[in-house]
C-alpha positions in Angstrom: -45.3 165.2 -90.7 -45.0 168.5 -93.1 -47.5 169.7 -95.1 -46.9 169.4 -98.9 -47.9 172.9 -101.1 -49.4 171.9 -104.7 -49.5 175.2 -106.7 -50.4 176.1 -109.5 -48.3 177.9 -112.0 -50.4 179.5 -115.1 -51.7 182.6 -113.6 -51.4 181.3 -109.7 -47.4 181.7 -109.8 -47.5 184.1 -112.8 -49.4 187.3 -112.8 -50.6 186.4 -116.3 -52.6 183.2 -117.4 -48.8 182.2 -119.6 -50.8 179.2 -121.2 -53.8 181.5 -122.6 -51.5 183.8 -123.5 -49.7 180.8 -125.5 -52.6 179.9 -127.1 -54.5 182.8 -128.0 -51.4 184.1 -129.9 -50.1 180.8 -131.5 -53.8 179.0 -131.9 -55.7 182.0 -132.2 -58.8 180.8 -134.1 -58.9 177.1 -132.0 -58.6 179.1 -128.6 -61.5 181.2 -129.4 -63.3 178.0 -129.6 -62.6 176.0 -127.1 -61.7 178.3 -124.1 -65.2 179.4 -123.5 -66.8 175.4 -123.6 -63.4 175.1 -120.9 -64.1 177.5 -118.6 -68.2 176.3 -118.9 -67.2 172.8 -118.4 -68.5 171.8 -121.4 -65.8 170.6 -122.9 -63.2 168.3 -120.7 -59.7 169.9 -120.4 -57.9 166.9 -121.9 -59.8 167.3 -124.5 -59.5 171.1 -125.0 -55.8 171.3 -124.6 -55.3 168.7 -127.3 -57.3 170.7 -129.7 -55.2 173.4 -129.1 -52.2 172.7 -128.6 -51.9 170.3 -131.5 -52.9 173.2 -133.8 -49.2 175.0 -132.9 -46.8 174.5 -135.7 -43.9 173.0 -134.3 -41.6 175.5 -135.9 -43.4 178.1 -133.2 -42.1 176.5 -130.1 -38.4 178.1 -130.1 -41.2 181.5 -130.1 -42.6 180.3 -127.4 -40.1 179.8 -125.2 -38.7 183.2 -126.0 -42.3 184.5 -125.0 -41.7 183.3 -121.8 -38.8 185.5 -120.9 -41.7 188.2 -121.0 -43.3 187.0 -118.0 -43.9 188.3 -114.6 -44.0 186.1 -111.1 -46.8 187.3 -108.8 -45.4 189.2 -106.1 -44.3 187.3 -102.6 -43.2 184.3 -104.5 -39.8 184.1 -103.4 -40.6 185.1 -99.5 -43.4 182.3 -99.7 -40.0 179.9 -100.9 -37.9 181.6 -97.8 -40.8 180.7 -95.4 -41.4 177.5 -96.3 -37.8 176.6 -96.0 -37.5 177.6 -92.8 -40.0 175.4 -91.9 -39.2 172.7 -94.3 -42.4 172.5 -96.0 -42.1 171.4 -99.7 -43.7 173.2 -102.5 -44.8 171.3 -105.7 -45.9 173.1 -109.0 -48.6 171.2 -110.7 -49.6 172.9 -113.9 -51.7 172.1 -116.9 -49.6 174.2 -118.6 -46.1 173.6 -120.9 -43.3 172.3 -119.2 -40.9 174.3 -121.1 -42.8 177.6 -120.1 -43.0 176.6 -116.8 -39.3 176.1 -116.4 -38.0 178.9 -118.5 -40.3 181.3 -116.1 -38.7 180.1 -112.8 -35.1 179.6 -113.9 -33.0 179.3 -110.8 -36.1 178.9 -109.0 -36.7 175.5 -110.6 -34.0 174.1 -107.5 -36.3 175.7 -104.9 -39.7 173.6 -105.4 -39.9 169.8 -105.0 -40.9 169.0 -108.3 -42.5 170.2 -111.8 -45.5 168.3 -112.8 -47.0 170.2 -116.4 -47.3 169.2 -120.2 -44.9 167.9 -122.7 -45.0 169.4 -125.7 -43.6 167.4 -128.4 -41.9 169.3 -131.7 -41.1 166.4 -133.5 -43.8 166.6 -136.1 -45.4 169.5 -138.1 -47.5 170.8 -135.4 -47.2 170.0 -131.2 -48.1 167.3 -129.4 -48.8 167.0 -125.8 -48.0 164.8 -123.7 -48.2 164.3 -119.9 -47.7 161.1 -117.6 -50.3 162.0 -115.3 -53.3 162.4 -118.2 -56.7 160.8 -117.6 -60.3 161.6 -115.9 -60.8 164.7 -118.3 -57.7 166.3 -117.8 -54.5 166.5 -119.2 -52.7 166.9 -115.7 -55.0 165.2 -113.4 -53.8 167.3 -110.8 -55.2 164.6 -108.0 -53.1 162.1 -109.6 -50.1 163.8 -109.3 -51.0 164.9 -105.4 -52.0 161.0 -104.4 -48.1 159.9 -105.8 -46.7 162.2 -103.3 -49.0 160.2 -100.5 -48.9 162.9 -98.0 -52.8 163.2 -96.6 -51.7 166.7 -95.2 -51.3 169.1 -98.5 -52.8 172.4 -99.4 -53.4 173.6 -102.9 -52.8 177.4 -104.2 -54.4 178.0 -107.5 -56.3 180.1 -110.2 -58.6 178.4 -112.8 -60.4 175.7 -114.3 -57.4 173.6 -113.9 -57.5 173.6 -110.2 -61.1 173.1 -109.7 -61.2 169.3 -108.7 -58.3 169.2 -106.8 -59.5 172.0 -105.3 -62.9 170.1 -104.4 -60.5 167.5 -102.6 -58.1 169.8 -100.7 -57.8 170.2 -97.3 -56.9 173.9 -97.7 -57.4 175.7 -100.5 -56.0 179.7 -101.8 -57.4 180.5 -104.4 -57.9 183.4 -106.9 -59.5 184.6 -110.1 -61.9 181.7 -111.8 -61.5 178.9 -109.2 -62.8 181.5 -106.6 -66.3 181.9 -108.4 -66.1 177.8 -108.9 -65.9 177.3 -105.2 -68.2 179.9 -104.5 -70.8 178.6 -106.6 -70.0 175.3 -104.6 -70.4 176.4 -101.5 -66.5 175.5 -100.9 -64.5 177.5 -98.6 -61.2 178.9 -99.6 -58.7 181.4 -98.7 -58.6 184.4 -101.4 -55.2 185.9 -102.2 -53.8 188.2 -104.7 -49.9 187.8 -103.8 -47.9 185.3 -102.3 -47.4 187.4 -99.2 -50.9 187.2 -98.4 -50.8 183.4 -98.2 -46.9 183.1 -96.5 -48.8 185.5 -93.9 -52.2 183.3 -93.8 -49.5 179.9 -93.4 -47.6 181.7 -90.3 -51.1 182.5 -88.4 -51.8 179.2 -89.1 -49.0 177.5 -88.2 -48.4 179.5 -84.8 
């Protein structure tokens, strides 16, 4: 049986964090609060992203999405797709970031991965409202969730932050960069480090010799 990928998209398959970047320019004053009790684990993700998210006028999303044309995928993304291919290994983006983002980002690359997993964002009322069908346990994408309805035991998870951090805890194989490495670290968790996506399509081909 193939391995499934579970990646991460915020600041894993961008070279920006897109959803802070969202946030701290469209819920300034509510970012600056919550982020740091996030990234503490103070306060639970679910929780956090509500609280800012919700405070985004609805009127801003059309803004939003036109933000997103503005960012950059971290190098070796496409030659990690072409290698995987080859070997017929499907890739999954799991995000606890905005669905729309996420999709305006990786355009025609949205046919290449086996499925989007991030957060709704509703416009229907004054200000956003999230939604997500795999929310519970703290988060608002409980990434594990998502992992366990693909049922494949053999998987390996590529991400960045806070958000990865307990499926991270669970993975088999973790790359990882940025936050989630000093989260592991302080854990005594061992993890592959990357900066680009060539890094890990090289660390996949050693290990898959």
């Amino acid at each position: 049986m193939s391995p499934i990928i579970f990646c991460d998209f915020d600041g894993t398959i961008t070279l920006e964090d897109t959803f802070i970047s969202t946030v701290e320019r469209f819920a300034p004053d509510v970012a600056r609060r919550v982020l740091p009790q996030i990234y503490d684990l103070s306060l639970s993700l679910q929780e956090g992203v509500h609280q800012m998210l919700e405070a985004i006028p609805s009127a801003d999303y059309p803004e939003i999405l036109k933000l997103a044309a503005t960012y950059q995928i971290r190098p070796g993304f496409v030659e990690l797709l072409d290698f995987l291919d080859e070997r017929d290994v499907p890739l999954v983006v799991v995000s606890g970031g905005i669905q729309g983002v996420v999709e305006a980002v990786l355009g025609e690359l949205r046919q290449r991965v086996q499925g989007i997993h991030a957060v709704q964002l509703q416009t229907h009322g004054t200000y956003c409202s999230p939604d997500s069908e795999f929310e519970g346990a703290g988060e608002m994408v409980n990434k594990l969730a998502v992992i366990e309805h693909y049922g494949e035991p053999d998987w390996i998870l590529i991400g960045d932050s806070v958000t990865d951090l307990k499926a991270a805890l669970a993975a088999p194989r973790v790359f990882a960069r940025d936050r989630l490495c000093g989260y592991l670290t302080q854990r005594g968790v061992t993890y592959e480090p990357f900066e680009t996506f060539t890094q890990v399509r090289d660390r996949l081909a050693q290990l898959w010799t």
